[in-house]
N, C-alpha and C positions, 0 to 999 in steps of 0.2 A: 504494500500500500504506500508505501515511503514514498518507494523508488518510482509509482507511477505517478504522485504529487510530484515529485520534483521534476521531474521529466515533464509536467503538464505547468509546471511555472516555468523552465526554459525556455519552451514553445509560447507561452502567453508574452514573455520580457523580445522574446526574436522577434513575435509579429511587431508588439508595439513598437519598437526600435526600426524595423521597416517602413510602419506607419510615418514614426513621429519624423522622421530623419529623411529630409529630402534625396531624392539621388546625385546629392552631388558629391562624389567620389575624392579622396584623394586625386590629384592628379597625378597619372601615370606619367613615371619617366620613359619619354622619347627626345626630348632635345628641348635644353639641354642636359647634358648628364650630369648627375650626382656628382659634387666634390667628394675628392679620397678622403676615407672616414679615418683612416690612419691619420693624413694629417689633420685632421681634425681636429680629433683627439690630442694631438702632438702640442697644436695653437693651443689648447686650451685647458689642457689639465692642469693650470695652475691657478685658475680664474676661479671666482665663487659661481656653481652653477646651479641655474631652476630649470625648472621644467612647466611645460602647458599641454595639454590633451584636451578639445575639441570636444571629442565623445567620452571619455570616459575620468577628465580631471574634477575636481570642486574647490571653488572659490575660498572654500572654510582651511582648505592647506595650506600649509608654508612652501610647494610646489619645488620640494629638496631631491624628489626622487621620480623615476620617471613614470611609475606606475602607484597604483596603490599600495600600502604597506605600512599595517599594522596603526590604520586611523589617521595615514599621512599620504600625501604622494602629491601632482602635479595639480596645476592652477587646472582652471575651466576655459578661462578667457583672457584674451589679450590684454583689455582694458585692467583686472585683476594684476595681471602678472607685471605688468608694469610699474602699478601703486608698490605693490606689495615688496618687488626688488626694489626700491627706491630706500625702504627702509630697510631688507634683509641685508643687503650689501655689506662688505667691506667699504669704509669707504678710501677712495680713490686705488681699489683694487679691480681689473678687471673682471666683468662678470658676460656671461651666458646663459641667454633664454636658447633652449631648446623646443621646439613644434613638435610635438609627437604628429601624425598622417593625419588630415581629417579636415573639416574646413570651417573655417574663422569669419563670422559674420560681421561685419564692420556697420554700427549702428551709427555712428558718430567718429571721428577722426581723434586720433591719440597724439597729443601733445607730448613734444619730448626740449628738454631743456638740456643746461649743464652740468645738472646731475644725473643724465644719463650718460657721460660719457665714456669711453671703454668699456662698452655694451656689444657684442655679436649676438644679432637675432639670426639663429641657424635653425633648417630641419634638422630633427634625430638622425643621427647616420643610420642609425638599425636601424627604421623602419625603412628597408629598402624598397628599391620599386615604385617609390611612391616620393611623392612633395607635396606637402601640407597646404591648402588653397590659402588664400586671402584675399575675400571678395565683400564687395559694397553692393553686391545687388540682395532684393528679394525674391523670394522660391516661390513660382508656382509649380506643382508637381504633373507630371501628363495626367495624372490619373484624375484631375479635378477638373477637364477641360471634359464638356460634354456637345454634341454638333449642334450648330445654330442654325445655318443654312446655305442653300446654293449659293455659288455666284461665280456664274460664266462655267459652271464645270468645276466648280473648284467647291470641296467643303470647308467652311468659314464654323472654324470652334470657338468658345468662348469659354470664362473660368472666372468665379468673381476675383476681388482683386483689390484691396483696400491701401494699399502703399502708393504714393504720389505716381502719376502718370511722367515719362520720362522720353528722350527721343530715344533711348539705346536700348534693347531687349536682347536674349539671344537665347536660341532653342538649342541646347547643349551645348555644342563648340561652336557655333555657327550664331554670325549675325542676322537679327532681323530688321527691316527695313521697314518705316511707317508706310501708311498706306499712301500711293503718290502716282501722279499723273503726269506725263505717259509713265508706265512698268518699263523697268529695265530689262535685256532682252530675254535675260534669264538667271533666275537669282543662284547663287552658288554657298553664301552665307561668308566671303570673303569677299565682298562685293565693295569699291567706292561709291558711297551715295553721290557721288555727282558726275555716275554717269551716265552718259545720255541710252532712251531717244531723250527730245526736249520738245518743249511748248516754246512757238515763237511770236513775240510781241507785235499786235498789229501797226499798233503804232507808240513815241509818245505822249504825255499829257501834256506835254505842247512844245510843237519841231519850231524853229526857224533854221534861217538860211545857215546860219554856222551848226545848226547842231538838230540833226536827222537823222532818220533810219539812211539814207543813201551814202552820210558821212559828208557830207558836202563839206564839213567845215576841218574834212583832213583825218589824218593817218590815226592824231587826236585830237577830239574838238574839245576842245579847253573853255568855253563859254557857253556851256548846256545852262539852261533855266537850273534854279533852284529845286521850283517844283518837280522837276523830275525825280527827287529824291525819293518824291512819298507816292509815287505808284506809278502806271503803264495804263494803254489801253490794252484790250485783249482780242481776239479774234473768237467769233462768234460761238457759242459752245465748250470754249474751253474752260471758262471759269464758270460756274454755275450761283447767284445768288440765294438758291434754295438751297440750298446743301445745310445739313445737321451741322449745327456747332461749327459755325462758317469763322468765327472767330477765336476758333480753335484753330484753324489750319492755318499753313506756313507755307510763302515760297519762297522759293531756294533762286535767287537772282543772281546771276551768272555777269562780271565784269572783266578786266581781264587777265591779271594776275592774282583775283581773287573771288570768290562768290558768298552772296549774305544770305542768310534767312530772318524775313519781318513776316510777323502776326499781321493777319489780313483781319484789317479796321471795317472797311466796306466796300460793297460793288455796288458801280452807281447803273443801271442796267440801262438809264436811256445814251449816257456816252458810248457804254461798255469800257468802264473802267476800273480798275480796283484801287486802294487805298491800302497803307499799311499804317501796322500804327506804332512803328517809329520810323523815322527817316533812315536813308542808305546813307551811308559814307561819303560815297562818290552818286552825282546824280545821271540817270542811264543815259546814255546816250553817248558820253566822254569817251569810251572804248569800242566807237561801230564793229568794227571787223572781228576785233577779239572776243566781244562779248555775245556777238552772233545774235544779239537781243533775246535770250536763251534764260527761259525759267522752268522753273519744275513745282508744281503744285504738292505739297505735301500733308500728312493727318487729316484727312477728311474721308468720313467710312464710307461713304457709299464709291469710292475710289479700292476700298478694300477687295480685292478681286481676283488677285494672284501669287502662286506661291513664295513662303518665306517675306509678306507682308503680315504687318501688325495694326489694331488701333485700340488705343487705352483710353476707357471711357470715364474721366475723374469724376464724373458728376452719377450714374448707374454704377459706378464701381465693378467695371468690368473691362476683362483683356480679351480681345478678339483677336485671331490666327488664323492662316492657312496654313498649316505644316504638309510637311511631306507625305505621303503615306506610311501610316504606319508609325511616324516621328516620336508620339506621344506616350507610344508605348514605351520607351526605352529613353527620354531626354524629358528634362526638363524645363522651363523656362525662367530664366534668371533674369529681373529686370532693373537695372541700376538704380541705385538710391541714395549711396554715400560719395563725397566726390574724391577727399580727401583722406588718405588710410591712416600715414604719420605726417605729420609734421614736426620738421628737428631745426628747431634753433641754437644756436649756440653752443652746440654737441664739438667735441672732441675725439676722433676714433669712435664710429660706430661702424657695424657691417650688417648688410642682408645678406643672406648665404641658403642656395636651395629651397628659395621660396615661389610660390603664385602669386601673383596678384591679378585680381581681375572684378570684371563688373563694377566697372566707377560710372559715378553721372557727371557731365559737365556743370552743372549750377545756373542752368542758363544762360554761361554764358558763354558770349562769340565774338573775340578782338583777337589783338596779336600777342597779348600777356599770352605766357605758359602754362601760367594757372589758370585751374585749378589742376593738381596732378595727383596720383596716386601717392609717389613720395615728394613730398617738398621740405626741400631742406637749405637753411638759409644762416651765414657767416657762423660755418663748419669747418672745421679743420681735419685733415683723414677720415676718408668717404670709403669704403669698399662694398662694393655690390657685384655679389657672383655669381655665375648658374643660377641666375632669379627667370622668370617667367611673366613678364608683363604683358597682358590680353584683355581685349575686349575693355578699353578704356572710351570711357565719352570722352575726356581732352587729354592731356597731358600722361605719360607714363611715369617720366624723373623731371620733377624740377626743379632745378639749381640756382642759385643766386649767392653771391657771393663766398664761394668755397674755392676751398684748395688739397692738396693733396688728394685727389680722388681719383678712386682707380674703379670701374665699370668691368666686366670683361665676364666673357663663357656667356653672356646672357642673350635671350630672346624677346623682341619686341615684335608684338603681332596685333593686327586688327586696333590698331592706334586712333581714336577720334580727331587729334590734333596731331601734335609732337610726340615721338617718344621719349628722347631725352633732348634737355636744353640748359645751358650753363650761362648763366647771364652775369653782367657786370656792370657795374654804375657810373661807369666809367673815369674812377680816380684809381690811377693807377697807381699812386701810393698808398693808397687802402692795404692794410695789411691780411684782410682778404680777398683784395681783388684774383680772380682764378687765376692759378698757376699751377704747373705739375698735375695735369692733369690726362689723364690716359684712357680713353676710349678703343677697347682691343678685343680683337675675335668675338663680337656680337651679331647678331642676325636679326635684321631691324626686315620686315616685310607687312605690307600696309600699313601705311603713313599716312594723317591726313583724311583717312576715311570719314570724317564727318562736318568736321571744318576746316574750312578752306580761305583761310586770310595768308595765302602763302605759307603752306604747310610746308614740312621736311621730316627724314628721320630722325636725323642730329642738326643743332644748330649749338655754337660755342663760339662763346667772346669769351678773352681774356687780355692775360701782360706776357704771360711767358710759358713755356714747355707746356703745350698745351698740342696732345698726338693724336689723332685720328687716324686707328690701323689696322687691318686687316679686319674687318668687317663687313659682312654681306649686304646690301641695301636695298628696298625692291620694290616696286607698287605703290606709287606715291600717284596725286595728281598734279603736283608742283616740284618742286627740289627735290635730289637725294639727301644730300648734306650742305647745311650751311655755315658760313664763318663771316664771325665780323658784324657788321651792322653795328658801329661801337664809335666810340674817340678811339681814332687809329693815332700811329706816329711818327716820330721824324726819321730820317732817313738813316742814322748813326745810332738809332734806341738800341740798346742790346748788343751793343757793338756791331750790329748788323745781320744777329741770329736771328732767323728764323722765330717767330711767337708762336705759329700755328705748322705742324705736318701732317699732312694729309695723307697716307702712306701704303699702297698697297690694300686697297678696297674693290672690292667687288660691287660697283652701283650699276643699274640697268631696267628696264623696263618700266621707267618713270616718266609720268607725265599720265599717259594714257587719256589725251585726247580729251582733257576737260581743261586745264587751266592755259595760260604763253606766258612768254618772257621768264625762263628757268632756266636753269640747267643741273647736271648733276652732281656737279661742286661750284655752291652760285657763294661768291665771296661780293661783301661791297664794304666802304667806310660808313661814311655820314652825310647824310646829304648837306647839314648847314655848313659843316667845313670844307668841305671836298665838289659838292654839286653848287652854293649858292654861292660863298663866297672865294670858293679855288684858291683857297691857301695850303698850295700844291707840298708845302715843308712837311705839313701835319697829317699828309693822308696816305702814310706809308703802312702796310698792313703785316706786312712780312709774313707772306706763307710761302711754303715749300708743297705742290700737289705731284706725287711722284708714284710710278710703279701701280697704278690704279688701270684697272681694265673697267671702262665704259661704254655702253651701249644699249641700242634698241631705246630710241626716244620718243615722245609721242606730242606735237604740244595741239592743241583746239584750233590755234591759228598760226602762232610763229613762237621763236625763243626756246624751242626744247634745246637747248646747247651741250657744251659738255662740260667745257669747264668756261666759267664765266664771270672775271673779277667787275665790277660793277660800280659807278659813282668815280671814279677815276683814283679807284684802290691798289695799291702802289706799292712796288718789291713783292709783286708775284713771278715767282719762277714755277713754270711747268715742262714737267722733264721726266723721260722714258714714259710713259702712259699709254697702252692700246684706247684708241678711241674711233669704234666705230658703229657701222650702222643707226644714223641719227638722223632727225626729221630735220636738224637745224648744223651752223657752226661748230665744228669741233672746237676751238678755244676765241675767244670774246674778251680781247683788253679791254673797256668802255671807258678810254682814256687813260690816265695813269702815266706814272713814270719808273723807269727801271724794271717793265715787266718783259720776262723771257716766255718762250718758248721755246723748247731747244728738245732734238732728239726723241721725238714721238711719231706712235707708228698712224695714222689716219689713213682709212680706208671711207670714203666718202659717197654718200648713197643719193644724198640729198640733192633737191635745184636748186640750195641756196649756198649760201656763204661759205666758204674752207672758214676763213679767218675772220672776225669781226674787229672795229676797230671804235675811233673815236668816232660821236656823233653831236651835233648839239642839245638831244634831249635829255645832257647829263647833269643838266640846271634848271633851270626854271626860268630862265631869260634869251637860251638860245645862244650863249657863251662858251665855249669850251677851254680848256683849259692849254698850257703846252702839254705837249706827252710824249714820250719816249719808248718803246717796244722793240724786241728783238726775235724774228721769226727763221730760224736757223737751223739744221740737219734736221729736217724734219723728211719723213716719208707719206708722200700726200697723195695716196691712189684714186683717182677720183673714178666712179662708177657712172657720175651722170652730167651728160654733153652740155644740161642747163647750168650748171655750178659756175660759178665764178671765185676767184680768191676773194676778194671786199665783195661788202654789200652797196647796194642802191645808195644809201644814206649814211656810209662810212664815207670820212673827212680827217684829216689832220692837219693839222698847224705847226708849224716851227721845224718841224722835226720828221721827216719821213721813215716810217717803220724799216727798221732792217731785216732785209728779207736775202738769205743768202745760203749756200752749201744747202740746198733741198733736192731729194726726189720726188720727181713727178711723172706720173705717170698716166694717161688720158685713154681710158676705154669707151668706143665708141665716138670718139671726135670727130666731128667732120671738119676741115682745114679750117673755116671759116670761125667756127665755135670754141677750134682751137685758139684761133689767133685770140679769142675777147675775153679770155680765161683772165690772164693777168690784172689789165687794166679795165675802166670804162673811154680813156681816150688815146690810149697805146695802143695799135692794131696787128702789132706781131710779138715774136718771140724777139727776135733779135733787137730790135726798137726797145724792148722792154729792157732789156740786159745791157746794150751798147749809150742806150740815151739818158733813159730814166735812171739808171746804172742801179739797178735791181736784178737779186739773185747771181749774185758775183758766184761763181763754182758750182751752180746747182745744175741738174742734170735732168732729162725727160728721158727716162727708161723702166721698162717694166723692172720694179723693184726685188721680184720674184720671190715673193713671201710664200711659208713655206705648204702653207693650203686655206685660201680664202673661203673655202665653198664650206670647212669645218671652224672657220675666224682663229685659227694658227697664223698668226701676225710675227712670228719671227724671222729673218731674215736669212736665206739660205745662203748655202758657201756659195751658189752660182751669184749672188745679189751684185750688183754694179754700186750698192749706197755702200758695201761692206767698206770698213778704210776710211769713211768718210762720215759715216752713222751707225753709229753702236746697234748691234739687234739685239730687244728687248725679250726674256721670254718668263712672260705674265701668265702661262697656264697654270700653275697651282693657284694661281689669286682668283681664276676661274674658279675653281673646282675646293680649294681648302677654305677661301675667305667664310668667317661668321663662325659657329659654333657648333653647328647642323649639317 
């Protein structure tokens, strides 16, 4: 009789423990991997250490041990384990939180100060196989979703649902998309919400002659009405005034190196127009060509209609879905809630090690701040972050401001709303935190960007010095892979002339994708007030080193997918050894500047547009440029397409003509004529170009003979004509080893 009670309480504590406990698993280790538990142990056995367990700790312990034992053993919760080390400690002896497997609800964001310092928050080595979540969303479970009804073919579930409605949801691993008009071609749940089809604006709320849909008033028209800000007209059908909760939905305005979303205020049905209810930034019409007059209708249900779309009803308290077939049996639905997990100020040596993080909400909001981010951590000294897992963020993954000594590395960024990581600086460079010493190494950053779009990227870092960007995989952005700079740059002797920024053997590619222009894959610029408006050329030196990187496969919506692209006339960029090819735009873009190289890169060129970009007037605001200085030197520039030119339409220089010299060149498919206008716009041969303009002194037009194009083996064969003359580069493991994964 015992043994069949106790066996009938096992069975009772398994069901409710199935019941009570959402499916949301440990995350299994695939990438990246578990740090060596030997070293581990090695770092830390001399540290005071606690413990926390998820499922099976309690708040009532002193969390000394990793298990229960004898009335004692590990914390329940993060918020707990935190209070409670604060007073267990040694003080100013290192200590360690361990995560036993399981997942960590984040109700509210945990404050950490300067007595948490020389803290490592690590997963348990023993519980192998597995990393401990830490998520800000809430659970709905499949089994609470019961069907609502058709539409178009599709079943539409729903689940009540009493936690704030949010734009970010995600059905197991997989993103879901509010409900939005037109559907994307087909939802994958790794998807950029801004990409197209689109809705195109009929007209708007009032053209004159400078500023119209046909562009009359130029490339940009700079004198758009005000009004334009706060709405568009529409074309007939596309916006609907009856629609439920019309002032609940969003559109997504498309400009040109960025897109907004405003809460729709009202549709006035006899103009055909809509209203938002706050103003845009920039008012429409300023970018014709870029912007494509390109919106997308979003959160409105009766748009609810295909798969991997959601709509959260805050007012019925209800989550509506189409999942996949079958989806709900086995996934759950997590919808963010918390935006913020830690925030560490004035911390001293702390580390995350083998952890999740995921399910963050943005907070509403949408600028070019980094915040709100998963961790934000602000004038820190010794950062380490390792084999961590950042996913499924509404903004921000890491955000930095004023730290130094920080080392990032083994880690994965995935399904990013905004940035994944960002290093900002306030720019006094005698701050004794302004960032330095900082190492960004073997991470795998893929989708960036995926929800806001004010000029997203993977990485972006300002700093003063030793600050490395290296071997890292980058991938599926709509704008940038990596950025640098946007800062008070310097003078031309800072550092004695070291390098501040190396950009170093990355693997960046398949960015852009045909929603944002004006990028590129490593987009560097200074300041616009020192450098674009008042060109006090002494102070806009940036010093970066971008070397040993393989880029390619660009995409932009109209122009600017580049590759590598210093900006604002940002100054002591050298770029050298780099594969750069297959690109919608420019392989490298000086936009003014002085003392910037190019030297010894392999380009393989696919594009009708630019090899090189240069100076322009639109690097001010008055149509003034600056002097500049560039040097374009042993470079391998295989062009694939008869429309390419070296300069652009709208490249200019003043004082100083770019050195252009010791290249190969090599032209497939040229026809004499297309050949001759390669060089120049008013040089009409080869030899004109070399003997007059005295451009390209030693460079040569011969098939370069790389050593298999058709696989992008860009190294240079013993038969090559550049050998002796151009180093050949060989960047296949930056292929194939960069990131973590």
């Amino acid at each position: 009789m015992f043994h069949y009670f106790a066996f009938l309480v096992l069975c009772v504590a398994g069901f409710l423990l199935i019941v009570l406990l959402p499916r949301s698993p440990p995350v299994p280790v695939v990438c990246p991997k578990r740090a060596n538990e030997a070293l581990i142990n090695q770092e830390r056995k001399n540290t005071d250490t606690f413990y926390v367990d998820a499922y099976h700790g309690n708040d009532s312990w002193n969390g000394k041990y990793p298990e229960s034992r004898k009335g004692d053993g590990p914390f329940k919760t993060l918020e707990k384990a935190f209070k409670q080390i604060r007073k267990l400690r040694t003080p100013a002896k290192p200590a360690t939180l361990f995560l036993r497997a399981g997942t960590y609800f984040m109700r509210r964001k945990i404050q950490l100060g300067a007595e948490d310092s020389n803290l490592a928050v690590i997963a348990y080595p023993k519980d192998k196989g597995v990393r401990p979540l830490i998520s800000g969303g809430k659970t709905i479970t499949g089994d609470k979703f019961v069907f609502h009804s058709y539409k178009k073919n599709h079943k539409i579930y729903v689940a009540p649902f009493y936690g704030k409605c949010t734009s970010h949801a995600f059905l197991g691993d997989k993103r879901l998309i509010r409900a939005r008009k037109p559907n994307i071609v087909k939802w994958t749940g790794e998807d950029l919400t801004g990409s197209g089809p689109y809705l195109r604006m009929k007209n708007l709320l009032r053209s004159t002659p400078v500023c119209n849909l046909a562009g009359d008033g130029g490339y940009t028209q700079h004198n758009c009405p005000v009004i334009n800000k706060k709405g568009f007209k529409f074309r007939r059908g596309d916006i609907r005034p009856n629609w439920p909760k019309l002032t609940h939905g969003e559109i997504l305005i498309f400009n040109s190196w960025t897109a907004e979303r405003r809460k729709i205020a009202r549709v006035n049905v006899t103009e055909g127009s809509v209203y938002f209810q706050r103003d845009l930034r920039f008012p429409i019409g300023k970018h014709p060509g870029a912007s494509g007059f390109r919106y997308v209708v979003e959160n409105i249900f009766p748009e609810l209609d295909t798969t991997g779309e959601f709509y959260c009803d805050s007012v019925r308290k209800k989550f509506y879905l189409i999942p996949p077939s079958g989806a709900l049996a086995t996934n759950d639905v997590h919808v963010a809630h918390t935006s913020v997990f830690f925030k560490a100020v004035g911390v001293k040596n702390i580390t995350f090690q083998d952890l999740a993080f995921k399910h963050s909400h943005d907070s509403y909001f949408s600028g070019y701040n980094g915040r709100p981010g998963m961790l934000i951590l602000e004038y820190c000294d010794g950062i380490r972050i390792e084999s961590c897992e950042f996913s499924h963020a509404g903004y921000t993954g890491v955000f930095t401001n004023m730290v130094k000594n920080m080392n990032v590395t083994q880690s994965v960024f995935k399904d990013i709303g905004n940035l994944a990581l960002t290093v900002e600086y306030n720019g006094e460079a005698k701050d004794r935190f302004a960032p330095r010493n900082i190492d960004i190494k073997r991470n795998t950053f893929k989708g960036c960007g995926v929800y806001a779009m004010l000029q997203p990227s993977c990485v972006h870092v300002k700093g003063v010095g030793n600050i490395m960007v290296q071997e890292n995989d980058i991938s599926i952005t709509p704008y940038a892979g990596l950025r640098v700079g946007w800062q008070k740059t310097f003078t031309k002797d800072y550092n004695n002339g070291k390098k501040v920024f190396k950009i170093v053997r990355n693997h960046i590619h398949h960015y852009g994708n045909g929603i944002l222009s004006d990028f590129a894959a490593i987009y560097m610029s200074s300041n616009m007030q020192d450098c674009g408006i008042i060109q006090n050329m002494s102070i806009c030196h940036l010093h970066v080193l971008v070397s040993d990187n393989a880029i390619h496969h660009s995409r932009a919506y109209h122009y600017g997918a580049i590759g590598v692209f210093s900006d604002t006339a940002a100054s002591s960029v050298t770029v050298t050894r780099n594969w750069i090819y297959k690109l919608a735009d420019c392989a490298v873009n000086f936009h003014c500047g002085q003392n910037n190289i190019a030297v010894n890169n392999m380009i393989y060129h696919i594009s009708p547009k630019r090899v090189f970009g240069v100076c322009n007037p639109s690097v001010g605001d008055d149509g003034r440029m600056p002097r500049q200085s560039m040097n374009f030197s042993r470079n391998v520039i295989y062009v694939n397409n008869s429309n390419a030119r070296l300069y652009g339409r709208g490249d200019k220089w003043y004082d100083e003509i770019p050195v252009v010299q010791l290249n190969n060149y090599f032209f497939k498919g040229f026809s004499t004529k297309k050949f001759n206008g390669f060089f120049s716009k008013t040089i009409k041969s080869w030899s004109k170009w070399r003997n007059e303009a005295k451009r390209d002194a030693g460079s040569i037009i011969a098939d370069p003979k790389f050593v298999n194009t058709d696989l992008d083996d860009y190294r240079l064969s013993n038969q090559s004509p550049a050998r002796g003359m151009i180093e050949s580069i060989d960047l296949r493991t930056v292929i194939t080893n960069s990131g973590t994964c």
